[in-house]
C-alpha positions in Angstrom: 115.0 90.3 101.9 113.0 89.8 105.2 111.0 92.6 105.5 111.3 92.5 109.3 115.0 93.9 109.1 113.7 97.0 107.9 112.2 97.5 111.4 114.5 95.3 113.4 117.4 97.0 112.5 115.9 100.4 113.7 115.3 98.6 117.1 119.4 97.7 117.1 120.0 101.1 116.0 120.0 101.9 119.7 122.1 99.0 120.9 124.9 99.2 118.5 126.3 101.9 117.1 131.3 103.1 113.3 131.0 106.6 112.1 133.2 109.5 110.8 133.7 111.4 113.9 135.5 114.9 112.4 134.9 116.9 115.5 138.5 114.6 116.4 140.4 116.1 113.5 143.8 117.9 114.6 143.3 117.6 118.2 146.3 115.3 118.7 143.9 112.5 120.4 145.2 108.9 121.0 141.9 108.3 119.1 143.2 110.9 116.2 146.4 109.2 115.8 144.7 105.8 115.2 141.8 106.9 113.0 144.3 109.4 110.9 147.6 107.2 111.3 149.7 110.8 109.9 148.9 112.7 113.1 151.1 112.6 116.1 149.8 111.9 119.8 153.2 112.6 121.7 155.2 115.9 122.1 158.7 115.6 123.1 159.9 116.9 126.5 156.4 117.2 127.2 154.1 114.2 127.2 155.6 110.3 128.4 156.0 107.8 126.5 153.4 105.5 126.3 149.6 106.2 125.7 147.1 103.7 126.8 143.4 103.8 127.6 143.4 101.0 130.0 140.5 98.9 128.6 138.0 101.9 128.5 136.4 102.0 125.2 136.0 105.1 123.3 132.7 104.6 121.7 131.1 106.4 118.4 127.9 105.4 116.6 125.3 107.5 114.7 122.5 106.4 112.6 119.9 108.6 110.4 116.7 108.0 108.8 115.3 109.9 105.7 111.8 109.5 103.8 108.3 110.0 104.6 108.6 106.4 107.1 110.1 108.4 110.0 107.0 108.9 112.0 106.1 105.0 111.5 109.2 103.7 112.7 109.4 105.8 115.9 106.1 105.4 117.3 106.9 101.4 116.6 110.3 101.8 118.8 108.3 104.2 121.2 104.9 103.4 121.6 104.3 99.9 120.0 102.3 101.3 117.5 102.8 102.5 113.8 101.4 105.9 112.5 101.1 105.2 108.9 99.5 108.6 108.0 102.7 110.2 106.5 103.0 107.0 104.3 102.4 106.7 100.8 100.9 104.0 98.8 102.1 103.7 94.7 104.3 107.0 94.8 107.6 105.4 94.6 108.1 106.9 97.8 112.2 105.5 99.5 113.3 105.8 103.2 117.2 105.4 104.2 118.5 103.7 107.0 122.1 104.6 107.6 123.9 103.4 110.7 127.7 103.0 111.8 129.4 102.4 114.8 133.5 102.1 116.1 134.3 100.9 119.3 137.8 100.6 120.5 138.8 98.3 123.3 142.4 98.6 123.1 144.8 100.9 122.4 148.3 101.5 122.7 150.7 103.8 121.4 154.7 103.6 122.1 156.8 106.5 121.4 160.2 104.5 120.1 162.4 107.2 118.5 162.7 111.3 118.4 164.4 111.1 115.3 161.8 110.9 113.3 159.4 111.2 115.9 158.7 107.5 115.5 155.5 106.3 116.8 154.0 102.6 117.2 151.1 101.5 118.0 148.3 98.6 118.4 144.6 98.5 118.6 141.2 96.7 118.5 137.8 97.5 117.9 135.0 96.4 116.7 132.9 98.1 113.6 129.1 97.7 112.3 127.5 99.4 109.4 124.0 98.9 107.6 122.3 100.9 104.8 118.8 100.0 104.2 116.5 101.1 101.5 113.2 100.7 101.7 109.6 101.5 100.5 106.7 103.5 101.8 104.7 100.3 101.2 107.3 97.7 102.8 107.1 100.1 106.2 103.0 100.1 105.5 102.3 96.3 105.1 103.5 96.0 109.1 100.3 97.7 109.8 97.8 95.6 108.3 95.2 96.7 105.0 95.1 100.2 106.4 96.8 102.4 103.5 95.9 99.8 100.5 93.0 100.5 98.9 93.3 98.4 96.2 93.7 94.7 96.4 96.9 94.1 94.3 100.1 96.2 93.3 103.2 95.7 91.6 106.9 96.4 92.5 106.0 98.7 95.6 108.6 96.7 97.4 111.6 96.5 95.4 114.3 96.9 98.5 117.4 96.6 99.4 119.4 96.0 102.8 122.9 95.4 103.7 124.8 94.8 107.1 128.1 94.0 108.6 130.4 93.2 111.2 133.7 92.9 112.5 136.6 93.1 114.8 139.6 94.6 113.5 143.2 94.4 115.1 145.8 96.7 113.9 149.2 97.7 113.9 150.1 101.9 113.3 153.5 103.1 112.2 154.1 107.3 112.3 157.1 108.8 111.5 157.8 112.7 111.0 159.6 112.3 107.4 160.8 115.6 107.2 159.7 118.7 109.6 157.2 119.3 107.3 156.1 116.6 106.2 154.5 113.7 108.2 153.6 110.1 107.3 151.5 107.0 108.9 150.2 103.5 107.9 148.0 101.1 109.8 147.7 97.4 108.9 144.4 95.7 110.2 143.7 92.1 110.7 139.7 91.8 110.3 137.6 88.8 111.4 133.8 89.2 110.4 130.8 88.6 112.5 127.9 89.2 110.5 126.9 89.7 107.1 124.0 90.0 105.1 123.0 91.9 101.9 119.5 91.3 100.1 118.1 93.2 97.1 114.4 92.6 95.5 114.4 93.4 91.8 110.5 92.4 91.6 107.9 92.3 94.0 103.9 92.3 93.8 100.9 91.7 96.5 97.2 90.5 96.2 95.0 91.0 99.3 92.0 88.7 100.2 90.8 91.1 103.1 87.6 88.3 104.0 90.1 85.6 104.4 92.5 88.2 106.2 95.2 87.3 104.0 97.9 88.2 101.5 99.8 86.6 98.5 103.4 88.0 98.6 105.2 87.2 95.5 109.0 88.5 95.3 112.5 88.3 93.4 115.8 88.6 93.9 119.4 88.1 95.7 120.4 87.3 98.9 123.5 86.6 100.6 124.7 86.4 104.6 127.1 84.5 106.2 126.3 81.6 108.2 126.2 80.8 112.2 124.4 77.6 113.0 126.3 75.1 114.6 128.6 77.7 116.0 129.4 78.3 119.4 129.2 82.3 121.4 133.1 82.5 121.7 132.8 81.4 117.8 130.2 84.2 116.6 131.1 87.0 118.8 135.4 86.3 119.5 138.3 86.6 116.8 137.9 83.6 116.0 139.2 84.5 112.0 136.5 82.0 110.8 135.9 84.8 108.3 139.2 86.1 107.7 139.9 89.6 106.2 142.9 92.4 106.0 142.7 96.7 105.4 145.2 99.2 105.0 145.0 102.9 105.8 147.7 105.3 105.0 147.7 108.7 105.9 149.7 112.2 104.8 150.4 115.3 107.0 151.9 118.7 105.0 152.9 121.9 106.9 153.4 124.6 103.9 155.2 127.5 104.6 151.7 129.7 104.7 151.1 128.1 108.1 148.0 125.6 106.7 148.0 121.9 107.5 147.4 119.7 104.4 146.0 116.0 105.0 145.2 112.8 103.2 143.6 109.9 104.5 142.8 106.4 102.8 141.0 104.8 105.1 139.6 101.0 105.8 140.4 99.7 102.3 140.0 96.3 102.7 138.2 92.9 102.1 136.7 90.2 104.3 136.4 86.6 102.8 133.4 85.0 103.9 133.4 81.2 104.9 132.3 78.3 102.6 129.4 77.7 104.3 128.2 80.9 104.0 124.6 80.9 101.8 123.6 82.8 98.2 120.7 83.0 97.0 119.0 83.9 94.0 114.9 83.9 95.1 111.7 84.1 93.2 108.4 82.7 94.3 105.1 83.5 96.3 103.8 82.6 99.6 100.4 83.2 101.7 100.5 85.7 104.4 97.6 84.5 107.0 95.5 86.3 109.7 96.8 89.5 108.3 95.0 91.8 110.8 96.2 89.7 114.3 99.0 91.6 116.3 101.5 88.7 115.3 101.4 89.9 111.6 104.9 90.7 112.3 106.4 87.2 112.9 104.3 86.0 110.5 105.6 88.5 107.6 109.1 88.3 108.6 108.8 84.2 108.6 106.6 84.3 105.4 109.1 86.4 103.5 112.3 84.5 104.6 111.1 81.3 103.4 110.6 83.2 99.7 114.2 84.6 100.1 115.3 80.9 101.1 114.9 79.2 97.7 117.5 79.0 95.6 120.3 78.6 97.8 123.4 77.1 97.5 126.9 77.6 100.0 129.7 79.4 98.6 132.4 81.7 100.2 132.2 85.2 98.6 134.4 88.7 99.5 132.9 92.1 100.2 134.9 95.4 100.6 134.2 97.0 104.2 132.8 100.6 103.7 136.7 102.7 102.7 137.0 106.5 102.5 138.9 109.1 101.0 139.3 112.1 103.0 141.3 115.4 102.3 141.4 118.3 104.9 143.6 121.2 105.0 143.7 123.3 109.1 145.3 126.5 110.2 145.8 127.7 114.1 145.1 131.2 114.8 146.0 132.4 118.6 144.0 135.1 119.6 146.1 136.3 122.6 149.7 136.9 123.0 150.4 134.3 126.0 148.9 131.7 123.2 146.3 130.1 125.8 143.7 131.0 123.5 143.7 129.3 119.9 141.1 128.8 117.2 141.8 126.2 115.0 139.2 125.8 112.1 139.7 122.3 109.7 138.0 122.2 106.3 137.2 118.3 105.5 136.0 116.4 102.3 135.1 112.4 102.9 134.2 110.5 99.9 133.6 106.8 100.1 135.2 104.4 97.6 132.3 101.7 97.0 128.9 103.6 97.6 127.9 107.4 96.2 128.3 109.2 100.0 130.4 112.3 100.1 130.5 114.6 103.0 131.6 117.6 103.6 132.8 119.6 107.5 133.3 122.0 108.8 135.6 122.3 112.1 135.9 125.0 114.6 137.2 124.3 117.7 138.3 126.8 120.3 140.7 126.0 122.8 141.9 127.4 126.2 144.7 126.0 128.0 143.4 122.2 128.6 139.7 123.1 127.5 137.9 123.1 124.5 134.8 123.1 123.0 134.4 122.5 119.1 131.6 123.3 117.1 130.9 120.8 114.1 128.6 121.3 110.9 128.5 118.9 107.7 126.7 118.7 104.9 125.9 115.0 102.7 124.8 113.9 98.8 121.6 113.0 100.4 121.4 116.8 101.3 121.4 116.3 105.1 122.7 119.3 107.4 124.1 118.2 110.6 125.4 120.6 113.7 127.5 118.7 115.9 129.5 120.1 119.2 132.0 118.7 121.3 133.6 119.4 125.0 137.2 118.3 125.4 139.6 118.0 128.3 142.8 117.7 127.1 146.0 118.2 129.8 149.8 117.0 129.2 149.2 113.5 129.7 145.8 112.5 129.6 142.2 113.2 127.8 138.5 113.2 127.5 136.1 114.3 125.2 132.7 113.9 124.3 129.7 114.9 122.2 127.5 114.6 119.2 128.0 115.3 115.4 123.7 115.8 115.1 123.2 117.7 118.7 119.6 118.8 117.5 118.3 115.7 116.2 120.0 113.5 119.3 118.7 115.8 121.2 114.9 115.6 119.9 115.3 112.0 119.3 115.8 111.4 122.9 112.7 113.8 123.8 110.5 112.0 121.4 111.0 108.4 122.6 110.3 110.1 126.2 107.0 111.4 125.2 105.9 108.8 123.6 106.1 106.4 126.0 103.6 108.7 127.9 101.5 109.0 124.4 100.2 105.6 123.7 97.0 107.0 121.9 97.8 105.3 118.5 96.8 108.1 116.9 97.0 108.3 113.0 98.2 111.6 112.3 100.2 113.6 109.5 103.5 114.7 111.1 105.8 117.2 109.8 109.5 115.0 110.1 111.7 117.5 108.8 114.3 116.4 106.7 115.7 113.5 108.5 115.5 111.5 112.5 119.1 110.5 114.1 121.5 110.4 116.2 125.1 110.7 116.9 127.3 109.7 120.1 130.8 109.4 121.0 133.2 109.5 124.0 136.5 108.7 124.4 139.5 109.1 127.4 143.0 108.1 127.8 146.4 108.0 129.6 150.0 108.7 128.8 152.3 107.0 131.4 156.2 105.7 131.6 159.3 108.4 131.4 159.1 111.9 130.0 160.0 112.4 126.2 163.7 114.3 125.9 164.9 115.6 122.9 168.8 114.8 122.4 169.9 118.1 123.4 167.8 118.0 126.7 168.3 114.2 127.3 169.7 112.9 130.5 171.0 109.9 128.4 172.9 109.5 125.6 170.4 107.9 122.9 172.2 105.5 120.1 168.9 105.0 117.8 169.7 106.5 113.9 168.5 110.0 112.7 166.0 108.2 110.5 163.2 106.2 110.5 161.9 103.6 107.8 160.1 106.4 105.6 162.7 109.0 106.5 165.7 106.8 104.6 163.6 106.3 101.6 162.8 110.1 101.3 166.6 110.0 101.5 167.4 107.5 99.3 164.6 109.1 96.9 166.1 112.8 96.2 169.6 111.6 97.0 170.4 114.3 99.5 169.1 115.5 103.1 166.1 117.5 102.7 166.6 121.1 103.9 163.5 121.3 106.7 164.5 118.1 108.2 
């Protein structure tokens, strides 16, 4: 794997941003309806029919990073220096890199039926994830012979790192099965951007500090997709020149004790990855040069990519994009008798299908009238507690929110980087982290438009659509009689 990603991708961290953003949960969002295709975003004989957000994305992105590397990698970003002093040198010492990002260009939702509450709806956005682990050491070596006291080692940087890419295009179908009982499925057309996933199984270093130089020797896999020869509207548009599909399919249950049941599969799909696409299966050595100059960097980066080059032959291959399973269950409490005033806590589990995340949230909003502000706390396998808030303006026909699922962290983040730009002392200093660095972002706002839902008994037309929907006649057709709550 280069060993520059490690740090490069903390530099993007800031430019992109896909992430789990819970704080949306029940709150009847155009967002919520697309990212949890069981929920509704229209009310009859109260909201209009169409929802749009007229080309104004509604952005979310979050990244974290764990291990003793924190303080390295932020007075790089910040100050153009590294403090290596929290670092570690042969203690099998990880950091993690997780970032994710969603942004939605488009979309539109079409209320096309009140039997059934039928909804319709399309969208596109464009997702990026990466998961990087790496070393103490690998994070060290950027800053020259400085914690290496010994001249060679053995497997201190045995990494991995992974990335990817895509725009997705969907189509969302919602239909009120019963008056319980609520279902949804979106169908996504993906077209991948970027990919690259690199693992070293073996790695050693011998350092010849009078010659101010290095012998890097490493093994392993590597595999990305391929750009060269491509043009801009070819590496950045849906162009489908790496074509891939996802499904998600959502459940909504109203039991007769007042809580709101949920289930969510999410983004289970594939993208197939061109021919020319490259994997490789490395092992060799190279000579790091003029180890202590300021362009170690470059030459690092360079040196280490021309190991990771060997080997390689073209050959399409498939990877899953990063699916979830997510169960929640939500009750509404109104705490005054003209119900302006509601408190409506949801208790969510997310695990994800092809790596070991699981999270768990917490959701407490509290709303009056159009206004509400939602408190947000979860909890991951990597042990990582996260308070989040969120401020949302939410009237008949339109709505904005915004906010943070990691308020302290975004919050101290952004006070770092402003002191130390001022703090360019390159001091080497042990630094207590805390458990993890991040950050967390999103924002969102939309329209409804066109004429005003009626229900048939308040309609100033006489509607001719049928009393059921697609999923409504099979429940039918299923148990052979109409269900009792319908």
């Amino acid at each position: 794997m280069k060993k520059g990603l490690l740090i490069c991708c903390f530099f993007l961290i800031t430019i992109k941003g896909f992430s789990q953003r819970f704080s949306q949960y029940n709150t009847g969002t155009l967002y919520d309806s697309f990212e949890n295709p069981a929920q509704r975003s229209f009310i009859p004989d109260t909201t209009r029919q169409f929802a749009f957000n007229f080309f104004l994305p509604t952005i979310s992105t979050q990244f974290y990073v764990t291990g003793n590397g924190q303080e390295a990698l932020k007075t790089r970003a910040f100050s153009n220096y590294y403090n290596t002093a929290n670092l570690k040198t042969g203690g099998g010492a990880f950091n993690r890199i997780n970032l994710s990002s969603n942004a939605y260009t488009v979309m539109f939702k079409v209320f096309t039926s009140e039997h059934g509450d039928q909804e319709i709806g399309f969208s596109f956005n464009t997702k990026a994830e990466a998961r990087i682990v790496g070393t103490d050491e690998s994070i060290s070596l950027f800053n020259s012979f400085t914690n290496f006291p010994a001249n060679s080692y053995t497997n201190i940087f045995n990494d991995s790192f992974f990335a990817q890419a895509y725009h997705e295009a969907s189509f969302t179908y919602r239909e009120q099965v019963t008056k319980r009982l609520s279902v949804g499925v979106k169908l996504s057309a993906l077209s991948g951007l970027y990919y690259r996933k690199s693992d070293i199984t073996q790695s050693g270093i011998t350092f010849d500090r009078t010659a101010d130089q290095a012998t890097i020797q490493l093994t392993g896999t590597d595999r990305q997709n391929e750009t060269k020869g491509l043009s801009n509207a070819q590496k950045y548009l849906p162009a489908f020149l790496n074509p891939g599909a996802a499904i998600s399919l959502g459940t909504a249950y109203n039991d007769e004790s007042g809580y709101k049941w949920q289930v969510n599969v999410k983004d289970l799909g594939f993208i197939h990855w061109r021919s020319s696409s490259t994997i490789s299966t490395f092992g060799g050595s190279a000579l790091i040069t003029d180890f202590s100059k300021s362009t170690r960097e470059k030459t690092i980066t360079t040196t280490v990519d021309s190991i990771s080059s060997t080997g390689t032959v073209r050959k399409g291959f498939n990877s899953p994009i990063n699916g979830t399973l997510e169960l929640s269950i939500n009750r509404t409490y109104w705490l005054d008798d003209d119900q302006k005033l509601k408190f409506s806590p949801t208790l969510i589990g997310s695990k994800e299908f092809f790596y070991s995340g699981f999270t768990a949230a917490l959701v407490t909003p509290i709303q009056y009238n159009k206004y509400s502000v939602t408190l947000t706390s979860t909890y991951n396998d990597l042990k990582l507690f996260a308070l989040g808030g969120q401020f949302m303006v939410k009237a008949t026909n339109s709505e904005f929110f915004i906010g943070s699922d990691r308020l302290y962290q975004t919050g101290y983040l952004i006070g770092d980087a402003l002191h130390r730009k001022a703090d360019n002392s390159q001091t080497q200093a042990v630094v207590n982290q805390g458990a993890y660095s991040g950050m967390d972002f999103f924002i969102g706002v939309s329209f409804k438009f066109g004429y005003l839902i009626e229900r048939r008994l308040n309609s100033s037309s006489i509607p001719m659509d049928d009393e059921r929907g697609f999923f409504g006649k099979a429940w039918y057709n299923l148990f052979h009689k109409k269900d009792q709550n319908y």
